[in-house]
Backbone as CSV, one residue per row, in Angstrom:
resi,resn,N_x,N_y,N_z,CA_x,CA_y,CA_z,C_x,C_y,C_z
1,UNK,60.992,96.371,197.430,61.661,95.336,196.687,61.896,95.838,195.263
2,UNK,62.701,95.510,194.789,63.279,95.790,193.021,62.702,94.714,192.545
3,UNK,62.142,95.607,191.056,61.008,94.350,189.908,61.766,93.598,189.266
4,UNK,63.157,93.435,189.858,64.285,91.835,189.180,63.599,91.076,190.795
5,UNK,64.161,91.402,191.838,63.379,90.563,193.108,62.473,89.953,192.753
6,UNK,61.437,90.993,192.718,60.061,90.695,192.836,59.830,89.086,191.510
7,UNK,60.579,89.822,190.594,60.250,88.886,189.272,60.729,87.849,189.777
8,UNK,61.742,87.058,190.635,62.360,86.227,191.320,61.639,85.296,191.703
9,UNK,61.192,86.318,193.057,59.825,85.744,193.783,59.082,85.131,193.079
10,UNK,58.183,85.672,192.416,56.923,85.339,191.642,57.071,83.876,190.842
11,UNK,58.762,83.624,190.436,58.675,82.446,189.532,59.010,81.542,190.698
12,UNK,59.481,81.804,191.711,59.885,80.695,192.793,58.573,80.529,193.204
13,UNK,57.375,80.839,193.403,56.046,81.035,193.673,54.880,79.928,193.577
14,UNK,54.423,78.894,194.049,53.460,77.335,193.621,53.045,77.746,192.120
15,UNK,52.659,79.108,192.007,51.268,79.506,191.226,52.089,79.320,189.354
16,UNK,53.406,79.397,190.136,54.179,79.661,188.557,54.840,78.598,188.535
17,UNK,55.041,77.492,189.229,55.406,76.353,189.232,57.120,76.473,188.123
18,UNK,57.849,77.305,189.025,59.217,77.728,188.428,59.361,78.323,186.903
19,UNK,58.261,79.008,186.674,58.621,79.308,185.463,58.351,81.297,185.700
20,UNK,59.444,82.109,185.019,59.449,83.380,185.325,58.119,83.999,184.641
21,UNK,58.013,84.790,185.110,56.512,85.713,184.330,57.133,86.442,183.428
22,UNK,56.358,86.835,182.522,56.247,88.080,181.528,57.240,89.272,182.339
23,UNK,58.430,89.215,182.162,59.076,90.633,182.649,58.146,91.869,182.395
24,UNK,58.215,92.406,181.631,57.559,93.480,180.875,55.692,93.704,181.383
25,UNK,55.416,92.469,181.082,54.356,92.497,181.937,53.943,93.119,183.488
26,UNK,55.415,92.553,184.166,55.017,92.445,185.731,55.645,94.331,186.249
27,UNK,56.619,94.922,185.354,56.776,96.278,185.262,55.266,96.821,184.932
28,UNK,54.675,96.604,183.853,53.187,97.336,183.499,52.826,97.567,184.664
29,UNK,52.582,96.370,184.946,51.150,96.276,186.472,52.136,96.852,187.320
30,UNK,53.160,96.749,187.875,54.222,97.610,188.492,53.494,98.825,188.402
31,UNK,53.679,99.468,187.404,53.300,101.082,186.863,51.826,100.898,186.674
32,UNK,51.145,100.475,186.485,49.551,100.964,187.232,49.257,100.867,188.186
33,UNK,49.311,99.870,189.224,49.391,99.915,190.571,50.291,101.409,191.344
34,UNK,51.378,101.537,190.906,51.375,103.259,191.122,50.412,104.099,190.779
35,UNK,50.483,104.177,189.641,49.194,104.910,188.608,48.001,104.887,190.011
36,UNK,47.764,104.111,190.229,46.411,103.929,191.656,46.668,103.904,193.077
37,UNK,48.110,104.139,193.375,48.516,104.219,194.808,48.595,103.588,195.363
38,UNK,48.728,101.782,194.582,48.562,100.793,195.421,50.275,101.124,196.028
39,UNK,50.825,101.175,195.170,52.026,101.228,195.190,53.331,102.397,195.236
40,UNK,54.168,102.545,195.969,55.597,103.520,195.799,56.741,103.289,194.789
41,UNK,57.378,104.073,193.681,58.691,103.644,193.662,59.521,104.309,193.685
42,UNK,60.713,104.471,194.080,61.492,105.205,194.683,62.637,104.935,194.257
43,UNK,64.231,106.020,193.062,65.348,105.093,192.553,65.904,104.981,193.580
44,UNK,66.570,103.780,193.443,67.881,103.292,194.398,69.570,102.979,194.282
45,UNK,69.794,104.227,194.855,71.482,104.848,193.909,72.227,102.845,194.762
46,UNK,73.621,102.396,193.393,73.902,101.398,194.000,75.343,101.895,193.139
47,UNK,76.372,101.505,193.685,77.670,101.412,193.144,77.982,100.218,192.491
48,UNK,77.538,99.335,192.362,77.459,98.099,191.729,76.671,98.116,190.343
49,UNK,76.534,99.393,189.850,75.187,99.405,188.568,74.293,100.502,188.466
50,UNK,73.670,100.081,187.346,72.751,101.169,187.339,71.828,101.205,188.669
51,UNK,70.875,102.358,189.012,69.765,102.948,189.610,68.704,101.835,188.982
52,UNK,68.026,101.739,190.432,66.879,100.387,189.912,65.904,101.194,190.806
53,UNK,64.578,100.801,190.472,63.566,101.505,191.448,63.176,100.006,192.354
54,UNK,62.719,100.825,193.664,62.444,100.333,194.563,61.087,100.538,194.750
55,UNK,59.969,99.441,194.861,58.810,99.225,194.848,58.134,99.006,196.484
56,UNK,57.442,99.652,196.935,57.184,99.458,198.414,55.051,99.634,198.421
57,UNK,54.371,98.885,198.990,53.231,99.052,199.751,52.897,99.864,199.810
58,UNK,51.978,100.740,199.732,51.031,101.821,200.333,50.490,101.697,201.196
59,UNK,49.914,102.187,202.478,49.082,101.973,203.264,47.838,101.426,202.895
60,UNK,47.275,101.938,201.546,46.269,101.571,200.609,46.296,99.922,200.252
61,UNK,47.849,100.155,199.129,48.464,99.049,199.190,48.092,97.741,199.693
62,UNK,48.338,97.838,201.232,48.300,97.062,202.386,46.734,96.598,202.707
63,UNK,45.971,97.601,202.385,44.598,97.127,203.015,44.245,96.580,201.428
64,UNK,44.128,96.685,200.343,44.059,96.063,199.424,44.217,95.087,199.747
65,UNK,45.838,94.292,199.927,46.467,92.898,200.231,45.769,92.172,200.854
66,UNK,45.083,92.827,201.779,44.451,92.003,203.533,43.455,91.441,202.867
67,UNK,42.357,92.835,201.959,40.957,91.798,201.293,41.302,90.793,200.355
68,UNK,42.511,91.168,199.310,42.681,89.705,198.726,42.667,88.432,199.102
69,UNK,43.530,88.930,200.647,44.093,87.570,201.218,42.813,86.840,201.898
70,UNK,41.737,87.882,202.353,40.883,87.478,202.814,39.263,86.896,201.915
71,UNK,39.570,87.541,200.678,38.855,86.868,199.449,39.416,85.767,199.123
72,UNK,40.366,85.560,199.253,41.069,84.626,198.448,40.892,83.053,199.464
73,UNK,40.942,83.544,200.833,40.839,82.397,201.884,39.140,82.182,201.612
74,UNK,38.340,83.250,201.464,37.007,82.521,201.342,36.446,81.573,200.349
75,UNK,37.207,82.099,198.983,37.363,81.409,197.601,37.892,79.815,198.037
76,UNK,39.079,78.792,198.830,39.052,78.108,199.298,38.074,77.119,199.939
77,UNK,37.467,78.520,200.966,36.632,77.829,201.390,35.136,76.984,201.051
78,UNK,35.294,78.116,199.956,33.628,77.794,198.996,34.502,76.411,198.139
79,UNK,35.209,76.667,197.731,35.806,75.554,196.747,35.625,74.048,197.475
80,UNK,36.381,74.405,198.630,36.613,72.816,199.656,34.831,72.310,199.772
81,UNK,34.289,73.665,200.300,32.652,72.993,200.647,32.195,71.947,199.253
82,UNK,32.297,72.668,197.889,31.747,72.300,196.619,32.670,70.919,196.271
83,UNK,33.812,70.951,196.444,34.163,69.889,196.155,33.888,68.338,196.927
84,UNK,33.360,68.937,198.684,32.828,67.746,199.264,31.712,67.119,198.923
85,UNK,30.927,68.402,198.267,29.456,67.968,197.752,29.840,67.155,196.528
86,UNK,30.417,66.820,195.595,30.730,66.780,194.501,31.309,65.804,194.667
87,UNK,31.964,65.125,195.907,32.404,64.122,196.127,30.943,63.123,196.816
88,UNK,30.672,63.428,197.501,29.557,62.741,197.804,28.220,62.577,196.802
89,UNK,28.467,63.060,195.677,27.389,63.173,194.543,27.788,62.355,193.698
90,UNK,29.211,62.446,193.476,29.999,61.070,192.685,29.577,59.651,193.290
91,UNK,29.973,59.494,194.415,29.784,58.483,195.575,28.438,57.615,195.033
92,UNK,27.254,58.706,195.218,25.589,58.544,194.744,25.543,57.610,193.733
93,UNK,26.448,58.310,192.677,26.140,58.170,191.242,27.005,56.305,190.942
94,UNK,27.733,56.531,191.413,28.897,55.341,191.254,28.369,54.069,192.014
95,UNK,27.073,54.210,192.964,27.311,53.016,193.609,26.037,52.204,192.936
């Protein structure tokens, strides 16, 4: 994907609730995530414009993604547990 896409994405995204990110920013981490192999970029000749680089996954990349996704689902899960407790502790307190 090209870091105009990507920047796209990210503001169409819940987390950004329509608002675009830090351009400049999201190139940095772009270029350290290479810097560490999370990531490829590769230019991409276009007759319509300049050469834009093309940003792709690593195999690395990829298994990175999986533990996020899979940290990130456990983070949920601890959250939902704490917040039931927290609801039933309110409950305690209130009646």
């Amino acid at each position: 994907m090209h870091g105009y896409a990507l920047i796209e994405k990210l503001k169409d995204s819940p987390l950004m609730k329509g608002n675009a990110p830090d351009r400049m920013g999201v190139y940095r981490l772009l270029s350290r995530l290479a810097e560490q192999g999370v990531v490829t970029h590769a230019w991409s000749e276009s007759d319509e414009g300049p050469s834009k680089r093309l940003y792709e996954l690593t195999p690395s990349g990829q298994d990175c993604l999986l533990k996020w996704i899979d940290t990130l689902d456990s983070y949920r899960k601890d959250i939902g547990r704490l917040t039931k407790m927290m609801r039933k502790s309110a409950a305690v307190f209130s009646s």
